[in-house]
C-alpha positions as CSV (number, residue, x, y, z in Angstrom):
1,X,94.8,110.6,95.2
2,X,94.8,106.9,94.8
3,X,98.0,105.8,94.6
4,X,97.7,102.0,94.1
5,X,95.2,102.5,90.8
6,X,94.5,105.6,88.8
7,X,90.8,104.7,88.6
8,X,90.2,103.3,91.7
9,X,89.8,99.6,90.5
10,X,91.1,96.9,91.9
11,X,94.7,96.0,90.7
12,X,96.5,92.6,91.0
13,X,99.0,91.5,93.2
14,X,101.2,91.1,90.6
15,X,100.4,94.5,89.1
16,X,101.1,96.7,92.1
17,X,104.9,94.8,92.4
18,X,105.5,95.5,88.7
19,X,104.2,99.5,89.4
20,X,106.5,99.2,92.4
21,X,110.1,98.7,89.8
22,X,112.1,97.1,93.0
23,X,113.3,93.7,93.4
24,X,114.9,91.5,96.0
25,X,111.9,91.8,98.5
26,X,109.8,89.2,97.6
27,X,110.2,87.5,101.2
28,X,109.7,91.2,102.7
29,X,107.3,90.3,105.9
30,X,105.1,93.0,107.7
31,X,104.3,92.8,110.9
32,X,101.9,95.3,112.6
33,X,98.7,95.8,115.3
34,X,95.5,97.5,114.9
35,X,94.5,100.2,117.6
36,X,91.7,98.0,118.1
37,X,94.8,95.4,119.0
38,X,94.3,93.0,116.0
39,X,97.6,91.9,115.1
40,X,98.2,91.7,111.0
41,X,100.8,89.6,109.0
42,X,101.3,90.8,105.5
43,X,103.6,90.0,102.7
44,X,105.5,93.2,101.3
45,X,104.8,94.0,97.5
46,X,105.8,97.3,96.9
47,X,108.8,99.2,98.7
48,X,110.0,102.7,99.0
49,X,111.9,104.7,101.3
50,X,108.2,106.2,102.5
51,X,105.3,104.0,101.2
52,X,104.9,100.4,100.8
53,X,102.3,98.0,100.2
54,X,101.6,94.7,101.5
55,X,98.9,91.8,101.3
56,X,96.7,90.5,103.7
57,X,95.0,87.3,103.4
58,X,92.7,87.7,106.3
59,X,89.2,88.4,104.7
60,X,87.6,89.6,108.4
61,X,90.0,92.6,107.9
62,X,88.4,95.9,107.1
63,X,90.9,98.6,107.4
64,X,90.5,102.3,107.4
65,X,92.1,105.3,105.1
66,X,93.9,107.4,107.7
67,X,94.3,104.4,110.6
68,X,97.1,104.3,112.4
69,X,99.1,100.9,112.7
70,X,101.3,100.5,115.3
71,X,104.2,98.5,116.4
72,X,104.7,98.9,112.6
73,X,107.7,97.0,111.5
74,X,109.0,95.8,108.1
75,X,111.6,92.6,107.9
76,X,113.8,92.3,104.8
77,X,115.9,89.1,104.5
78,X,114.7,87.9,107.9
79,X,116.4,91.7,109.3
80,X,114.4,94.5,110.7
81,X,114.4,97.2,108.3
82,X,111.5,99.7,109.9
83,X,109.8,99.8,113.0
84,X,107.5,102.3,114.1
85,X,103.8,104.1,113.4
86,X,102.5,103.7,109.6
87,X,99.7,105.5,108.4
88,X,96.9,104.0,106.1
89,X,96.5,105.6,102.9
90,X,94.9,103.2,100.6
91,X,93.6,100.3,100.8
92,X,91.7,97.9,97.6
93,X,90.0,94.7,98.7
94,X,88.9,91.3,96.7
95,X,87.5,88.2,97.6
96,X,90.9,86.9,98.4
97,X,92.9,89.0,100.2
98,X,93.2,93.4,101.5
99,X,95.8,95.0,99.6
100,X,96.8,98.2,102.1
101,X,98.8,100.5,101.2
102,X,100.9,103.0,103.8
103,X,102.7,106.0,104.7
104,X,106.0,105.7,106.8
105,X,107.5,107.9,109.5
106,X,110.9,109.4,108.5
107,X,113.4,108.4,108.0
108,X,111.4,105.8,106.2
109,X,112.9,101.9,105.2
110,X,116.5,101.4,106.6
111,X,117.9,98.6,104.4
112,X,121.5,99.0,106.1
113,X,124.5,100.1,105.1
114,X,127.5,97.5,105.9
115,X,130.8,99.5,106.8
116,X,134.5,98.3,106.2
117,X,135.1,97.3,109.9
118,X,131.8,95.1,109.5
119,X,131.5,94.3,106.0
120,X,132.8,94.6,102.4
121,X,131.6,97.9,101.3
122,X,133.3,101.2,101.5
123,X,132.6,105.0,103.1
124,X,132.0,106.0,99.5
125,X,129.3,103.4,99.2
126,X,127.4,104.8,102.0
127,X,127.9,108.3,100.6
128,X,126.8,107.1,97.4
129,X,123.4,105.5,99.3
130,X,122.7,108.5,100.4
131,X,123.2,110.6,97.9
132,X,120.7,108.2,95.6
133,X,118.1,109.5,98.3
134,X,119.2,113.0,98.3
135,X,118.3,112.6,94.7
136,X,114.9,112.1,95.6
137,X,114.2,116.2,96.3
138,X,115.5,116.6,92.4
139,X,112.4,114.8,91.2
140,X,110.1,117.4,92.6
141,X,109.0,119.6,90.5
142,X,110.4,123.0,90.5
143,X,106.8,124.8,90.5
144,X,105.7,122.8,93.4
145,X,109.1,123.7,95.1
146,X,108.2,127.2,94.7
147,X,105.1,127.1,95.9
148,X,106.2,125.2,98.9
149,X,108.4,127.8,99.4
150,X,106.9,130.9,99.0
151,X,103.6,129.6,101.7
152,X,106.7,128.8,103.9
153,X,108.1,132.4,103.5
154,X,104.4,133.8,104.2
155,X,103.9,132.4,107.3
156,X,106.9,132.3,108.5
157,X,106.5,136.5,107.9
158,X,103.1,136.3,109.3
159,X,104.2,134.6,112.5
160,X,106.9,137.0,112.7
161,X,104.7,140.2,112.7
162,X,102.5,138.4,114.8
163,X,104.3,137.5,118.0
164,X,105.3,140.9,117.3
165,X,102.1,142.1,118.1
166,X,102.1,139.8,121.2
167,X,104.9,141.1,123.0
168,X,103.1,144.9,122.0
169,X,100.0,143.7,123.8
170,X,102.0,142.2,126.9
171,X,103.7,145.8,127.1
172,X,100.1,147.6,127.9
173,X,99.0,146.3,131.3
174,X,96.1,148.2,131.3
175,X,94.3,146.4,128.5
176,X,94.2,142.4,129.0
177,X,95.3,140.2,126.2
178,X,91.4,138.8,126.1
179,X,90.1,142.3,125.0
180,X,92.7,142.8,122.7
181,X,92.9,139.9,120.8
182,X,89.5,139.6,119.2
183,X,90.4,142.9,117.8
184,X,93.8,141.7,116.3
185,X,91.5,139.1,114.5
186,X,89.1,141.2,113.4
187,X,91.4,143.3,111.6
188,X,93.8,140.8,110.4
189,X,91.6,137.4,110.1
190,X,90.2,138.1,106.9
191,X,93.0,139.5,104.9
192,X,95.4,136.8,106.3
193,X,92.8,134.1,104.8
194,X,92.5,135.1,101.6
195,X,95.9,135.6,101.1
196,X,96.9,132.0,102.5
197,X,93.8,130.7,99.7
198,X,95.7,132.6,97.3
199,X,98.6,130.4,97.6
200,X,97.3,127.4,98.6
201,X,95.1,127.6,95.4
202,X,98.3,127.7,93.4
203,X,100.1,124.9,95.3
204,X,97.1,122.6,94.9
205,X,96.5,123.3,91.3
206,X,100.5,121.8,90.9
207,X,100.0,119.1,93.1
208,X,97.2,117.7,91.4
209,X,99.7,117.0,88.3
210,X,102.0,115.2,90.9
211,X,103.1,112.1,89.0
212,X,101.7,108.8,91.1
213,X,105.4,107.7,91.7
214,X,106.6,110.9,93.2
215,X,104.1,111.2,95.8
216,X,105.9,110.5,98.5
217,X,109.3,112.7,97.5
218,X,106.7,115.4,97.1
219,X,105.1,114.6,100.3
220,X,107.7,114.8,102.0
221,X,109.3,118.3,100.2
222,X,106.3,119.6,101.9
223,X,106.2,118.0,105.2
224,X,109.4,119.2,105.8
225,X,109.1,122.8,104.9
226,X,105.5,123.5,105.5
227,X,105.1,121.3,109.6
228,X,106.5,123.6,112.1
229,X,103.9,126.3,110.4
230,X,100.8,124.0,110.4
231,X,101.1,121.6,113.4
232,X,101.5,124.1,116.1
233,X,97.9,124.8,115.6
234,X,95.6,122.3,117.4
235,X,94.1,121.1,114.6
236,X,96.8,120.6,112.4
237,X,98.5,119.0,114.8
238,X,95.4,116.7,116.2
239,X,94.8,115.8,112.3
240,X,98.4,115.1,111.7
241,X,99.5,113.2,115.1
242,X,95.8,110.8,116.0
243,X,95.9,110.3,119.2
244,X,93.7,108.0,118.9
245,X,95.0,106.2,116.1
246,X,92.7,107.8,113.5
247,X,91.8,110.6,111.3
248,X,88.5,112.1,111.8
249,X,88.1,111.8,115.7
250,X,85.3,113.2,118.0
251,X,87.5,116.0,119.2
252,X,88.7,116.8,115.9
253,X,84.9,116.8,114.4
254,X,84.5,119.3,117.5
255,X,87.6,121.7,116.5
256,X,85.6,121.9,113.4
257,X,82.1,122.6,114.8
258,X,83.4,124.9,117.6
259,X,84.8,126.7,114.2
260,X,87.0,129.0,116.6
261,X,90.8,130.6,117.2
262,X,92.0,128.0,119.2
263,X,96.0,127.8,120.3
264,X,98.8,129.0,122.3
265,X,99.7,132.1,120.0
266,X,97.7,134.3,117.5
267,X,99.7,133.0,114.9
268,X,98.9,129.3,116.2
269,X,95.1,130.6,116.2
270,X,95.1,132.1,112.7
271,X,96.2,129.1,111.5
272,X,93.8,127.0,113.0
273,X,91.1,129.1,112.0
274,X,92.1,129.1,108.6
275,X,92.2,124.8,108.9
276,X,88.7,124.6,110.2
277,X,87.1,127.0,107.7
278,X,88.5,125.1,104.4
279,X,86.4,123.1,102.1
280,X,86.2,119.9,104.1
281,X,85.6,121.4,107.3
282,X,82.6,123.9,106.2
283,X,81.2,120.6,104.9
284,X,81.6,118.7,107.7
285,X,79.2,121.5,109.7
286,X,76.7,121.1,106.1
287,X,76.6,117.2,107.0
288,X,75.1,117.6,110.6
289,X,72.6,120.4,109.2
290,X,71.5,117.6,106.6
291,X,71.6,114.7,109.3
292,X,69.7,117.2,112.0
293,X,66.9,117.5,109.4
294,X,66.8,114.1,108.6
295,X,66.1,113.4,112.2
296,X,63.1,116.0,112.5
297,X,61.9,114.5,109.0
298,X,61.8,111.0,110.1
299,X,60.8,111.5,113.8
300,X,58.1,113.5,112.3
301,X,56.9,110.5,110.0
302,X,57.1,107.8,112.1
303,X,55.4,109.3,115.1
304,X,52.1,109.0,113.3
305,X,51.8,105.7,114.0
306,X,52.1,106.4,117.8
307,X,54.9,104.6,118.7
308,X,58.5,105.0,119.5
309,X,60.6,106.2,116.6
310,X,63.9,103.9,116.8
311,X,67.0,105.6,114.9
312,X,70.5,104.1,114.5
313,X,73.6,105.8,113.8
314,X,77.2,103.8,112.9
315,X,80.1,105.5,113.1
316,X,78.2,108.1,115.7
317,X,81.3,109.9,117.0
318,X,80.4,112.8,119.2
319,X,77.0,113.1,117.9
320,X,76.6,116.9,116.6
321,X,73.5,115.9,115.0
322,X,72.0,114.4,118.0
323,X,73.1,117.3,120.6
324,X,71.5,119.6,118.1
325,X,68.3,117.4,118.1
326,X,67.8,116.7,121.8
327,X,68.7,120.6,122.7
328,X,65.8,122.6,119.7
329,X,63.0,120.1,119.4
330,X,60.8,118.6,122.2
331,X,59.8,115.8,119.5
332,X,63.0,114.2,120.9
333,X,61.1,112.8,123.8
334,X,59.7,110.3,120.9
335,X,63.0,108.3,120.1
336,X,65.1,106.0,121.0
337,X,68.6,106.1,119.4
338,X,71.1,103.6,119.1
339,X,74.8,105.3,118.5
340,X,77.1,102.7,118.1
341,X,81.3,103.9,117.5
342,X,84.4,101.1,117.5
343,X,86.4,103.6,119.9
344,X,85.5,103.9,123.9
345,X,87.1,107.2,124.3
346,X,84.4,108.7,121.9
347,X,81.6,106.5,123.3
348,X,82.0,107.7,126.5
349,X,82.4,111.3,125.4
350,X,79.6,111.5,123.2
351,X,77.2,109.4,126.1
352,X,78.3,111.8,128.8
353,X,77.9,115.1,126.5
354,X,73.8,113.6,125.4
355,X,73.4,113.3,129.1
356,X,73.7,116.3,130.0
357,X,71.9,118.0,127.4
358,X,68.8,115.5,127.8
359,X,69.3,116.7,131.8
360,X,69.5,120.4,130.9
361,X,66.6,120.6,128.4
362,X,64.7,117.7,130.4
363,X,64.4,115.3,128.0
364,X,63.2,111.7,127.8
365,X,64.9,110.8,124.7
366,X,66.7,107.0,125.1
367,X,70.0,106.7,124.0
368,X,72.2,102.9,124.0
369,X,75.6,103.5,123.0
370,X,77.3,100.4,121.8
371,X,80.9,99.7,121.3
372,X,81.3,98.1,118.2
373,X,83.5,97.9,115.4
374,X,82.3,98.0,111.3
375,X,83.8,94.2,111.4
376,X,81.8,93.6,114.3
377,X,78.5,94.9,113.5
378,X,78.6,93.3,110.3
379,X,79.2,90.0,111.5
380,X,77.2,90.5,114.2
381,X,73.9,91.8,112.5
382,X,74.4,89.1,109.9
383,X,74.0,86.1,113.2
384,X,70.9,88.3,115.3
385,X,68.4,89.0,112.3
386,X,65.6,89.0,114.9
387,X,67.7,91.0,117.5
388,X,66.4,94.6,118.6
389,X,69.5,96.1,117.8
390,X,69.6,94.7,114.4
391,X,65.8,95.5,113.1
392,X,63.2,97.7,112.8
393,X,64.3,101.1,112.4
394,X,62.8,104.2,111.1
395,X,66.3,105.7,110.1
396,X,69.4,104.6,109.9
397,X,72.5,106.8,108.8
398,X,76.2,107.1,108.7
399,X,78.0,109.9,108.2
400,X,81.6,110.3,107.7
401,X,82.7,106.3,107.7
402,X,81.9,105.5,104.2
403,X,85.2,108.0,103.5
404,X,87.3,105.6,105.0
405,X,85.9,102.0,104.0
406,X,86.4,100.0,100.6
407,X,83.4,99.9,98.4
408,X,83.2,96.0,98.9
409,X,82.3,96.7,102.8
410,X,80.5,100.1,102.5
411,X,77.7,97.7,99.9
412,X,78.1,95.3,102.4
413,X,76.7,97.5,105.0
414,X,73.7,99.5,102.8
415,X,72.8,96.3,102.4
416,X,72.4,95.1,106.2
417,X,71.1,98.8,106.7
418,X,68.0,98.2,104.4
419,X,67.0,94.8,105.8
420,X,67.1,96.2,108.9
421,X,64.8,99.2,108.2
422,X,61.1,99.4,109.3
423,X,58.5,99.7,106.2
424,X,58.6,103.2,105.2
425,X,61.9,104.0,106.9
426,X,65.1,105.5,105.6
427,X,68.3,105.1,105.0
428,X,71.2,107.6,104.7
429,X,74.8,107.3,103.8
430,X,77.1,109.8,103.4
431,X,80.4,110.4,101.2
432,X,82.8,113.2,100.0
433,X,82.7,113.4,96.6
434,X,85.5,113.0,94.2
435,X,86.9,116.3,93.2
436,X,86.9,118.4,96.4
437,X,89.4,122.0,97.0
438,X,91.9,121.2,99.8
439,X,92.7,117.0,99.1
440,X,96.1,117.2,98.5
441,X,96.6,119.7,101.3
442,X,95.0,116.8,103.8
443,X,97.1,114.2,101.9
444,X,100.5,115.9,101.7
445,X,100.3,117.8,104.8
446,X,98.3,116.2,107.1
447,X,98.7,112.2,106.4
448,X,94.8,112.6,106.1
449,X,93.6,110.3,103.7
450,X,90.0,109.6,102.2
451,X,88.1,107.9,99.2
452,X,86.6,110.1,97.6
453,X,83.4,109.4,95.5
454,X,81.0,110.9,92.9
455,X,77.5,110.2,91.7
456,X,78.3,107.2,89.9
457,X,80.4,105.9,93.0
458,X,77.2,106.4,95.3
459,X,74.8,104.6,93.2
460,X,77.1,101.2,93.1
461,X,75.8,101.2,97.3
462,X,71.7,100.9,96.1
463,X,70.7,98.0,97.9
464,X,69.9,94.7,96.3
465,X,66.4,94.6,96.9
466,X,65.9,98.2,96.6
467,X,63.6,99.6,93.3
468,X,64.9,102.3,91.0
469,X,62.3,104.7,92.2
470,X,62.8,104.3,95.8
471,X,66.9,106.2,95.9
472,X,68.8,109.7,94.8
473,X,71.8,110.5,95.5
474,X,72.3,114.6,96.6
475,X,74.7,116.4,97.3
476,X,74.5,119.6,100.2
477,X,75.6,123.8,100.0
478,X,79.2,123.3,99.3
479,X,79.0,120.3,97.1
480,X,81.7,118.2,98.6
481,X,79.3,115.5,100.6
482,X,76.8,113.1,98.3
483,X,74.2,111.7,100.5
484,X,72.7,108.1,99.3
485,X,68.8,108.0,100.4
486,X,66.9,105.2,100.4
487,X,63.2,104.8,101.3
488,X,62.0,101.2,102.1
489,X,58.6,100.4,101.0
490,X,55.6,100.5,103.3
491,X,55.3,96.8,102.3
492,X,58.6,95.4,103.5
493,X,60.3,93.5,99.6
């Protein structure tokens, strides 16, 4: 759901205050850093107890849906009225400036209440404050109340009977928890799903008609009844915490791959296995299959000309694709990959993890891993046009970023992708499309934010120089990823 435009277009400045209907923060100031340490001044143009939107005027920024900012804090009146983690959740960009748009921890925007003994206001005025955001849970709509509430009954039930079960298996010895338990999932896994579908089907057919401006009192409603259920499962709580100050990390990408009961309890694991076999997830494993077949494709192709087949990924995280690649085909002696990723924790993951599969299956694939940012491959593929690590490639592809960047830098980027292709090589992008099953559940519950695209969307990323015939734009099992393909002439244009 976009919350700053219905449509996705950019909006002005001046629109986005008017949308926002308060006054008296015109000299708001936000002050935040990037986990990448890149410290951001903005000016505050929308304010609510949850979500607020500022400007940037630094054109070198390119945010992410889903980043964490931290050190967040928000100044009203030259007085500190939030300070803590803020979660990125839109984010529209023009030649001028980044409008960004974010999700705040409770209890949200203090604005400050003065007392009697320190001010001119009375008790009553501060009950009268608070009762104006009390309010707030009256402009939910009863249906999606409901629906809240009857999921939170549910589990709560199911976790219940569950740990009842537990204590049943700690009671006979003679039979260890491990041999019991994939029993107790056998039986119960698949009934438990289809019932939690059942209602979440219901509670995301009302949140779709969720009014723009009571997203966050909404949000919250559900945050509040429906997160001690979902984040003691590892996934849930991985998604909704980022550790590493992002949606979409390389551990999370391998909770979904593992596709597993993972937690402390069975009710912890049911729930997690019920996360990481939703819409997204299931096409999260379809995107690797794709990108795995790519890389057979195009190793295939280009080893006809007997030389080295160079592929690039950006945005690599842990590298599914790649570990599949390197462990089935022996073709994989013939490349040399370049994986580049803006975080070192998943760098030196995914590196360490292609290691040993190259060791255990002895191959003599090459891989470079690069840390490098989307700012900072941009700029610096833009300066080293002749540099190795900018040209000549026989595929280049990207996977899951384009969910997370504004269409202004993901064109930016096909664009450096296709000059930097070999004749006859490919390119590949990757996208969720538009209307998916599960968004609001990864945007109400889980502070998981995306942009999603359709056919349309994918086509305004066709390079420049590229000719009508020479693109498509697919889609995989599940429908929920697009794929933009484009094939470079033989004869470089």
């Amino acid at each position: 759901m976009n919350k700053l435009t219905k449509n996705g277009e950019s909006k002005t400045s001046a629109g986005v205050h008017g949308e926002a209907g308060n006054g008296g923060f015109e000299d708001g100031l936000v002050l935040c850093k990037t986990r990448a340490g890149i410290e951001l001044h903005g000016k505050l143009i929308k304010l609510t107890r949850l979500v607020i939107a500022f400007e940037i005027y630094d054109p070198g920024v390119a945010l992410r849906l889903s980043e964490i900012l931290d050190d967040f804090k928000i100044f009203l009146d030259d007085r500190e009225a939030y300070s803590g983690r803020a979660v990125v959740s839109n984010v529209v960009q023009t030649a001028a400036l980044t409008v960004c748009e974010v999700k705040l921890d409770e209890p949200g925007v203090y604005v400050g209440i003065n007392m009697p003994f320190n001010g001119n206001i009375s008790f009553l005025d501060a009950y009268h404050t608070f009762f104006g955001k009390w309010q707030n849970q009256a402009r939910v709509l009863p249906e999606f109340k409901m629906a809240v509430l009857d999921l939170q009954s549910y589990l709560q039930d199911l976790k219940l009977l569950l740990e009842q079960i537990e204590i049943s298996i700690a009671a006979h010895p003679s039979r260890s928890r491990a041999d019991i338990e994939p029993q107790v999932f056998q039986d119960l896994a698949p009934i438990v799903l289809r019932n939690i579908d059942v209602m979440r089907e219901r509670l995301l057919d009302i949140a779709g008609k969720v009014d723009l401006e009571l997203y966050a009192a909404h949000q919250a409603f559900m945050q509040r009844h429906l997160h001690p259920l979902f984040l003691c499962a590892p996934f849930g709580h991985r998604t909704y915490h980022k550790p590493l100050g992002y949606a979409g990390d390389y551990e999370m990408m391998n909770m979904i791959h593992r596709n597993t009961f993972e937690g402390e309890s069975l009710y912890a694991k049911i729930v997690h296995y019920w996360l990481v076999n939703q819409a997204p997830s299931i096409s999260v494993r379809n995107r690797v299959a794709h990108m795995k077949s790519r890389l057979v494709e195009e190793t295939i192709r280009a080893m006809r000309q007997s030389r080295p087949v160079r592929i690039m990924n950006l945005g690599c995280g842990p590298a599914r694709e790649v570990q599949q690649f390197l462990s089935e085909q022996r073709l994989s002696d013939l490349v040399e990959f370049t994986l580049l990723d803006f975080d070192s924790e998943t760098l030196d993951y995914t590196a360490s993890k292609l290691e040993k599969i190259k060791a255990q299956h002895k191959r003599q694939t090459r891989i470079q891993t690069k840390l490098m940012s989307v700012t900072q491959w941009i700029k610096y593929v833009s300066q080293s046009a002749n540099d190795p690590l900018s040209t000549g490639f026989d595929l280049i592809y990207c996977g899951g970023l384009f969910d997370y960047l504004s269409d202004k830098v993901c064109k930016q980027i096909v664009n450096l992708f296709y000059s930097n292709l070999a004749p006859g090589g490919l390119l590949v992008v990757a996208n969720m499309a538009d209307k998916i099953p599960f968004r609001h559940m990864l945007e109400f519950l889980l502070d998981w934010h995306l942009i999603y695209r359709d056919r349309q969307g994918m086509t305004r990323f066709v390079p420049d120089k590229a000719s009508s015939d020479s693109w498509s734009v697919i889609t995989e099992p599940v429908a929920v990823n697009l794929f933009l393909e484009v094939r470079k002439p033989q004869t470089a244009n």
